[in-house]
N, C-alpha and C positions, 0 to 999 in steps of 0.2 A: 096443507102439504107439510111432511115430516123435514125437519130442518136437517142438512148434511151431516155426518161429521167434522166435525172443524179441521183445516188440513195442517193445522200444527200438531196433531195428534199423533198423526202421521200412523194410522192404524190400519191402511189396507182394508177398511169397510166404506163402503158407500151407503145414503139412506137414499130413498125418495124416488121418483120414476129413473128409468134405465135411461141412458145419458148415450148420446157419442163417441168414441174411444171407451166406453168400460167392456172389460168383456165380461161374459155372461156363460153358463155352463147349462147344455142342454141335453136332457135327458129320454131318450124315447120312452118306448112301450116296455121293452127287452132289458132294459137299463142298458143299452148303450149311453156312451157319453160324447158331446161334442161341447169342445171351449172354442168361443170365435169373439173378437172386439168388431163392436157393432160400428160399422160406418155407414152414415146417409146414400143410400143409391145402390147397397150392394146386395149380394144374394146369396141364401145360403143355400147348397145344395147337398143332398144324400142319394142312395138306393131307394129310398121314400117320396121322391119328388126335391120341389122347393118352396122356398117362402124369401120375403125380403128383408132385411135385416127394417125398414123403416115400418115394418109390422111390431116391433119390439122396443126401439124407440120410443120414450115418451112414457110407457105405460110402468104401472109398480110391478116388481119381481114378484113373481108367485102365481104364475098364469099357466097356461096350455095353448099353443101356437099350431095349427094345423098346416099341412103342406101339403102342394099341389096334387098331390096323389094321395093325400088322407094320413099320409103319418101325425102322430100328435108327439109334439115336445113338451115336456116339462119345462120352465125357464125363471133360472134365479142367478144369482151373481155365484161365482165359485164364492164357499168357504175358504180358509186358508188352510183345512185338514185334505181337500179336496183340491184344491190348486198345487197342492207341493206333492201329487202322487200321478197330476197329467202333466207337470210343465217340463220342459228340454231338458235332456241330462247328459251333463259329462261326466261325471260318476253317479255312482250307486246314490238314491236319497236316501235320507233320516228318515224314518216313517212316524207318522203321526202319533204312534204308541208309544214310540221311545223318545220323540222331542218335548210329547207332554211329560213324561217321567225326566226329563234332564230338566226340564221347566222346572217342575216341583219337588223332586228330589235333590239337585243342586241349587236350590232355592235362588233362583234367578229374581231378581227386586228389581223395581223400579229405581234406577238411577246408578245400577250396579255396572261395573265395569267388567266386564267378560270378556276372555282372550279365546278363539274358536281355531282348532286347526285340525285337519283341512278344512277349506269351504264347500269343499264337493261339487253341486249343484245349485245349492242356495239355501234349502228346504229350512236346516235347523238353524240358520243365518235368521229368516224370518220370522221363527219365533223366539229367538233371542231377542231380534230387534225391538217387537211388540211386548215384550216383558218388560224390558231396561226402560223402554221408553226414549221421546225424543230426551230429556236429560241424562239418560244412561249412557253408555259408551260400547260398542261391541270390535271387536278389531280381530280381523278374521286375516289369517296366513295361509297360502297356498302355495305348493312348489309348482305347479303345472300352469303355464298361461292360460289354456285353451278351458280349464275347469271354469279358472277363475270367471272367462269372460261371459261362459254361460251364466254362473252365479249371479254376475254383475247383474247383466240381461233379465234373469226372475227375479230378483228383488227387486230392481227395479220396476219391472212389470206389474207385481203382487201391491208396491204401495204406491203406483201412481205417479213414481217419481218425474218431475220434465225436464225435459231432456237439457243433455250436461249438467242431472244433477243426482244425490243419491239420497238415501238418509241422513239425517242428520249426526245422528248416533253411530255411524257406520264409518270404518277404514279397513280397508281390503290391501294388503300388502302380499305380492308377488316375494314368495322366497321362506328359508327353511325358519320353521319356529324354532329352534334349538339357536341359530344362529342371531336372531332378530328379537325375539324375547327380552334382554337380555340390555338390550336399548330401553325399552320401555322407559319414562322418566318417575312414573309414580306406582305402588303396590297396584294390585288388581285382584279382584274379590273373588271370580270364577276363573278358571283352566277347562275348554273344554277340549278332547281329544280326540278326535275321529281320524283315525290314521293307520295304517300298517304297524307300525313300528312304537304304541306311543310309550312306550320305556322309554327309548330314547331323547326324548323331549322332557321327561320326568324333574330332571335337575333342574333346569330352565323355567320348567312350573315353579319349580318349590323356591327358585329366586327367586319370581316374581308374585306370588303367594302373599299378601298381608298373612299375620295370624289370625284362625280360625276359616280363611277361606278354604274351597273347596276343588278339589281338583275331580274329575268327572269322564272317565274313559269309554270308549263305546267302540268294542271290537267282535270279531265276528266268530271267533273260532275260540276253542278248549283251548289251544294250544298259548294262541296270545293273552289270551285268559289271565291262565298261568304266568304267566312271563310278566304280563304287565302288574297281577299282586305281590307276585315274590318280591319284584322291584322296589315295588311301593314302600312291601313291608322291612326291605334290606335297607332303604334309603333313613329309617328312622325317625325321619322329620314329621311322617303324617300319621293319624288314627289309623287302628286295624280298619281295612279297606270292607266295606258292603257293595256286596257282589248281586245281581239278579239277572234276572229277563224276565221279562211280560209277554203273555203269552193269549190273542184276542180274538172270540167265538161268535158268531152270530146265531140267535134262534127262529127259526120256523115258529108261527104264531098263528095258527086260524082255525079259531072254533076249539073242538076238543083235542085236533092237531097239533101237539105243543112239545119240539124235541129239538135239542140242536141242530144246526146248520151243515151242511155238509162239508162247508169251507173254513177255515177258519187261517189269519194270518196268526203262526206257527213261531217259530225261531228267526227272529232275524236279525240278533245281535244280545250280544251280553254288557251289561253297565256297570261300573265300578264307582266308586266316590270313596272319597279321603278329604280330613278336613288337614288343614297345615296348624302344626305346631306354632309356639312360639319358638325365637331364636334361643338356643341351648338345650331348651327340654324335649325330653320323650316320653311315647305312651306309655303309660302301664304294662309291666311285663305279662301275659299270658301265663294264667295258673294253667290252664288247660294243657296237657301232653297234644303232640301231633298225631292222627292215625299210624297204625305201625306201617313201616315202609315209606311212608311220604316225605323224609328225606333221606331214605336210608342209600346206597352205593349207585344202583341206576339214576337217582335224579343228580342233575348238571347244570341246575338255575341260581340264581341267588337264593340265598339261606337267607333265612331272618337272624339278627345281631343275638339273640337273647335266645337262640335254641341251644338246649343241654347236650352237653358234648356225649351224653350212650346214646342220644339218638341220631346221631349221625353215624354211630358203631352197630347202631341193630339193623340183623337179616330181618329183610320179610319172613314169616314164618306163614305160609298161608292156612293151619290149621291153628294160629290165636286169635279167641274169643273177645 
């Protein structure tokens, strides 16, 4: 028999036959999905019939369970890409395309100290956590009770935690990051930002900022977009700001059938990253001119420190080449 993972790892994987309390994700014919935590004596039911949860007990994940009227499950423990897009939400989750790009592109390390706000749901809580590791530190800020306590609730769910207890790596603080930040007693290596607003919290970042760490925004719209780069780049302290979104297709595959998918998860947010200066110094000025117009009379956001005073004076002309 395969040996567990050790539960100081604290990674939200289990090995070995399906256990009591874990739950498991089951999948039909149609790719419907059901998550349910197996307890002795119980039943699980659908439009398909049923079966008993002590059917799935005991045996290794990676089987097919039939039920009382012939449905067939798939059945394997939730992934953590798949767990953070079924479980309770008090807001919107981090989707698994953009917590792996906040993973890797804000280079999330073992034993890093990462500051998260908000905590949403939990989703990108949990793969912080699993990055940092039990010796890392994640410390997540929420203004909303009722968020935080779903968060609590899946994270704790996701690794197993018992009860009255959480990650080790994990402090969940009720209240504004701009205000609370600011307390912290030592630098901190990550800033992540999932929030309405997170210009706002910008300065607060860049307090608490060691030099070289990374500040890391993730908003939904053109508008905050903008707002949150101009900030960044008015504030002076950080690297010109890398902006993107990922954008993720699935293909149709059988036999000489081979085309794109008909669905694909689309837009659903844009990321930002800034690395923090040291104390005093700033980037490199921009040889580069701005587009004509982009800060010309209509725009009303912050200017970057180092833009040449004719282009704040030029009309858009919309027949220049």
């Amino acid at each position: 028999m395969v040996d567990d993972v050790a539960p100081e790892a604290w990674s939200g994987v289990h090995r070995g036959p399906l256990r009591a309390g874990e739950w498991v994700r089951l999948t039909d014919s149609k790719g419907r999905r059901h998550n349910i935590c197996l307890e002795p004596g119980k039943r699980f039911f659908s439009n398909r019939g049923h079966f008993d949860h002590d059917e799935l007990i005991g045996r290794e994940e990676g089987f097919t369970v039939a039920s009382s009227a012939g449905g067939q499950y798939l059945v394997f423990r939730p992934l953590l890409s798949e767990f953070v897009v079924s479980m309770p939400r008090g807001a919107a989750v981090v989707y698994p395309k953009d917590a792996a790009q906040i993973v890797a592109m804000a280079d999330i390390f073992p034993g890093a100290h990462v500051v998260e706000a908000g905590v949403g749901s939990g989703a990108l809580t949990c793969s912080l956590l699993r990055a940092v590791g039990p010796h890392g530190r994640v410390s997540s800020y929420e203004r909303r009770e009722e968020f935080a306590d779903v968060a609590r609730q899946n994270v704790n769910q996701f690794f197993s935690a018992p009860d009255g207890r959480s990650h080790p790596a994990w402090n969940l603080t009720l209240g504004d990051l701009a205000e609370e930040l600011p307390r912290e007693p030592e630098p901190v290596d990550r800033v992540i930002l999932d929030m309405l607003a997170p210009w706002d919290c910008l300065e607060a970042a860049a307090g608490a900022l060691r030099p070289g760490g990374i500040v890391c925004a993730y908003v939904a719209t053109t508008t905050q977009l903008s707002r949150f780069v101009e900030t960044t780049r008015a504030h002076g302290g950080f690297t010109e700001p890398a902006v993107w979104e990922s954008l993720v297709r699935d293909w149709h595959v059988e036999g000489l059938a081979v085309r794109p998918g008909h669905k694909m998860i689309g837009h659903t947010a844009f990321l930002v990253t800034a690395r923090r200066m040291a104390p005093g110094e700033r980037p490199p000025i921009k040889k580069r001119r701005p587009a004509p117009g982009a800060y010309g009379p209509d725009y009303t956001g912050p200017r970057p420190p180092d833009l040449p005073p004719q282009v704040l004076e030029e009309e858009f002309d919309s027949g220049t080449t």
